[in-house]
NUFI-994753 format. One record per residue (C-alpha): z, y, x. Coordinates in steps of 0.25 Angstrom, whole numbers, padded with zeros to 4 digits, always signed. Each point is the difference from the previous one (the first is absolute). Layout:
BEGIN
ZYX/...
***
This chain:
BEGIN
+0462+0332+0571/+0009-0004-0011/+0004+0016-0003/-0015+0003+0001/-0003-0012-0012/+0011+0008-0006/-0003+0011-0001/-0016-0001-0003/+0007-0008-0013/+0009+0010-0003/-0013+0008+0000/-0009-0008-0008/+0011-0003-0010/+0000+0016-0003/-0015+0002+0000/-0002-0012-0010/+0012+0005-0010/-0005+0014+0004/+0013+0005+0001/-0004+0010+0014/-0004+0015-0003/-0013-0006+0008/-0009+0015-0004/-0013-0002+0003/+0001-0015-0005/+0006+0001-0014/-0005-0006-0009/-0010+0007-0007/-0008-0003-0015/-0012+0003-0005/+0007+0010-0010/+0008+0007+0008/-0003+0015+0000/+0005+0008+0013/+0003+0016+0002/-0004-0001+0015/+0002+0011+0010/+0002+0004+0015/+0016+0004+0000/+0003+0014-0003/-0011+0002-0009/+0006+0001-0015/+0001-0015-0004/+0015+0002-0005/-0004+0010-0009/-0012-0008-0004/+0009-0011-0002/+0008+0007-0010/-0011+0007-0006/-0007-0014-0002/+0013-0006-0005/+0002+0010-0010/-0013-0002-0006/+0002-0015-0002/+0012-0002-0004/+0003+0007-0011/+0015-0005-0005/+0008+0006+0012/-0003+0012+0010/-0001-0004+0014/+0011+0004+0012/+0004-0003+0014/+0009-0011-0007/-0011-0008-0006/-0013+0003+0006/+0000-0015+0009/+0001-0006-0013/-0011+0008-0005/-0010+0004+0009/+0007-0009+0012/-0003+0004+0017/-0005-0013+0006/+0007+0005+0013/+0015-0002-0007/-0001-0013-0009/-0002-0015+0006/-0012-0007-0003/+0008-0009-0010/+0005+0013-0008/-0014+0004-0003/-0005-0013-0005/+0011+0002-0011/-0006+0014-0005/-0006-0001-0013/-0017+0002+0001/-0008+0007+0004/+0007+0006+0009/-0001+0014+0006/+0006+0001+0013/+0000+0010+0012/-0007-0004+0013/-0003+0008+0012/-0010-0012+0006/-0012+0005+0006/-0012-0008-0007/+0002-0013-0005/-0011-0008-0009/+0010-0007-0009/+0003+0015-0007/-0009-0001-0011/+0006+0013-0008/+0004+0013+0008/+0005+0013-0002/-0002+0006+0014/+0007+0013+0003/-0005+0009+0011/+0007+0013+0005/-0004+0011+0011/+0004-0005+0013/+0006+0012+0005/+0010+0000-0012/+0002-0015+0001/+0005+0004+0015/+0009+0010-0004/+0005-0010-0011/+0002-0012+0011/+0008+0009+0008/+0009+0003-0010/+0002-0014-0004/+0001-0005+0013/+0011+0009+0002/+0008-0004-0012/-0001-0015+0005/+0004+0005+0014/-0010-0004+0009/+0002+0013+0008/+0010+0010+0002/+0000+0015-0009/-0008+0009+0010/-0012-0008+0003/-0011+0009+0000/-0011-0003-0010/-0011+0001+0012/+0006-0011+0006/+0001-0008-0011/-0014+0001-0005/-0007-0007+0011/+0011-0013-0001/-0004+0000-0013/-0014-0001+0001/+0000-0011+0007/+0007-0007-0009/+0012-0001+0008/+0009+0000-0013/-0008-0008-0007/-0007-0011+0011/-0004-0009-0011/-0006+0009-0009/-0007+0008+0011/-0005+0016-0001/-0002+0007-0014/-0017-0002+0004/+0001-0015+0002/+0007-0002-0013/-0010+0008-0007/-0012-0005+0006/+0004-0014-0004/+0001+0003-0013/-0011+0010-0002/-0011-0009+0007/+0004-0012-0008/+0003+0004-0013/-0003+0015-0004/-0010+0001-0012/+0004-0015-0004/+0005-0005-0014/+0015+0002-0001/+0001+0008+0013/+0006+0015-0004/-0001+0008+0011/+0011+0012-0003/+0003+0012+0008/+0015+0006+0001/-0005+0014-0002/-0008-0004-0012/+0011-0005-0006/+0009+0010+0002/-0010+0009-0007/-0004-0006-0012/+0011-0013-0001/-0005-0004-0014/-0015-0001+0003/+0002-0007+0014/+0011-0010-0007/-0009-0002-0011/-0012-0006+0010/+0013-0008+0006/+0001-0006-0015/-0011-0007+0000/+0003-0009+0012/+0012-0003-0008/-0006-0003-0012/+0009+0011-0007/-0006+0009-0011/+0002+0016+0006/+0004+0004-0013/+0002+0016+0001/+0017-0002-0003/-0001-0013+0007/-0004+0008+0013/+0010+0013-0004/+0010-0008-0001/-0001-0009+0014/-0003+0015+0007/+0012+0006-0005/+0009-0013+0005/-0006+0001+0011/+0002+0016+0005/+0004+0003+0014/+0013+0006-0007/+0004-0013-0007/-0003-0008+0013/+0010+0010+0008/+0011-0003-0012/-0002-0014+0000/+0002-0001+0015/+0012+0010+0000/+0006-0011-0007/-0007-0014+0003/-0006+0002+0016/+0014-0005+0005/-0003-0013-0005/-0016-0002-0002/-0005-0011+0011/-0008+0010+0008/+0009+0012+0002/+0014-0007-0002/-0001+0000+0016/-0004+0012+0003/+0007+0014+0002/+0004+0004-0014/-0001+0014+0007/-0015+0000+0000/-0009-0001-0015/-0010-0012-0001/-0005+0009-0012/-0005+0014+0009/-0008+0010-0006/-0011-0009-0007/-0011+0011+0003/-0012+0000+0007/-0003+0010+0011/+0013+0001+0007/-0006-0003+0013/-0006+0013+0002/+0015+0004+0002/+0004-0012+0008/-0009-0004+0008/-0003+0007+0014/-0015+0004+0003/-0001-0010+0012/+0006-0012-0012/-0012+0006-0010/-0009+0000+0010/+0002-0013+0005/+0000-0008-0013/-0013+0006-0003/-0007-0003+0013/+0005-0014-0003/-0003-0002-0014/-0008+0012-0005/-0013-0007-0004/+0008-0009-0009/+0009+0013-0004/-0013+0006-0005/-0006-0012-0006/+0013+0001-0011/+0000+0012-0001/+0009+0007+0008/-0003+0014+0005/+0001+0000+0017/+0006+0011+0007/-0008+0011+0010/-0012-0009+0006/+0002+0006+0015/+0015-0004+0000/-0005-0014-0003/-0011+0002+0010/+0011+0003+0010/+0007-0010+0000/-0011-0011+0004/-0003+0007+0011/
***
């Protein structure tokens, strides 16, 4: 009883002086702009592309982007509250009414599945030599990420809530990739930021894949999110879009579009031979 009593202060202590790194309940205000995105589907980039743009008296790198455009995932509650406003901060969260401004990046699911493996491989979750069509399945349902649910739930909540709405940028991977200035620029309204043409140049070319790799050449060992995992494997891949058409078995296509192909077409994103699809229902 008397360890119990404990304990639920010990708790309540940290909630009220919000010292927990408590995710979904951080404290959130009104002016708080969030790059919000299922994992694996470009937000670090986004988050230096976005960085770059706004702050314009220093580049940013692996060494100061939580103090720039800060992961809720790393930093206690506390820690945030201290962050000069508004803020700009990466979330993952499925939907959540108290984001009033979001930038919500969305990417092929069949390239998020080959990126997932390759980052659940540098953090060790399994061993080299797993093949890819046992991994897809595990991760479409969501056993990596159980409390953010599958790459369709995540969507869905965001889509069917906010999609059209004021201050809600809906962003495609692919689309930034092709035309980075024109997709940031659309970003810069959310942010309040005037897209100037050598504003935008200038946060595109801090922001190139190839200055990513430098950057984490030197810095990855002692970022928060890839101090701790195998320095063997690059957090920064090939930043392209596509690559699952190389990656991924036909069964693995085949059973993310019979999953999630009326959503896939809904954004965009060209499916693979009907009659494979057809195939696997049956």
């Amino acid at each position: 009883m008397i360890k119990r009593a404990l304990k639920h202060l010990s708790r309540t202590s940290d909630v009220f002086f919000r010292k927990l790194k408590i995710e979904r309940d951080i404290t959130v205000y009104a002016d708080d702009i969030f790059l919000t995105s299922y994992p694996r589907s470009g937000n670090t980039w986004t988050r230096f592309l976005v960085g770059n743009l706004v702050h314009q008296d220093e580049a940013v790198t692996f060494a100061n982007l939580e103090q720039l455009v800060p992961d809720m995932y790393v930093h206690s509650d506390h820690e945030m509250r201290q962050l000069p406003r508004p803020r700009i901060l990466k979330s993952h969260e499925c939907f959540d009414p108290r984001y009033k401004r979001v930038v919500y990046i969305v990417r092929d699911p069949r390239d998020v599945a080959v990126s997932n493996y390759h980052w659940e491989l540098k953090k060790g979750s399994f061993p080299d030599g797993l093949p890819m069509q046992e991994f897809v399945p595990r991760w479409m349902e969501s056993l990596y990420w159980p409390r953010l649910g599958c790459w369709s739930d995540h969507i869905i909540s965001w889509l069917s809530t906010r999609r059209g709405g004021e201050n809600f940028v809906l962003v495609r991977y692919e689309d930034l990739m092709g035309n980075t200035e024109r997709e940031l620029a659309r970003i810069a309204g959310v942010l309040g930021v005037q897209p100037t043409a050598e504003r935008l140049r200038r946060a595109v070319d801090l922001s190139s894949a190839d200055r990513m790799r430098q950057l984490e050449n030197r810095e990855g060992d002692k970022w928060v999110q890839t101090r701790y995992t195998r320095q063997d494997k690059p957090f920064v891949r090939r930043a392209s879009s596509g690559t699952w058409k190389t990656a991924l078995p036909p069964q693995s296509v085949a059973l993310i579009e019979s999953a999630w192909g009326h959503l896939m077409n809904d954004l965009g994103y060209e499916l693979t031979s009907q009659p494979l699809v057809e195939a696997t229902r049956n």
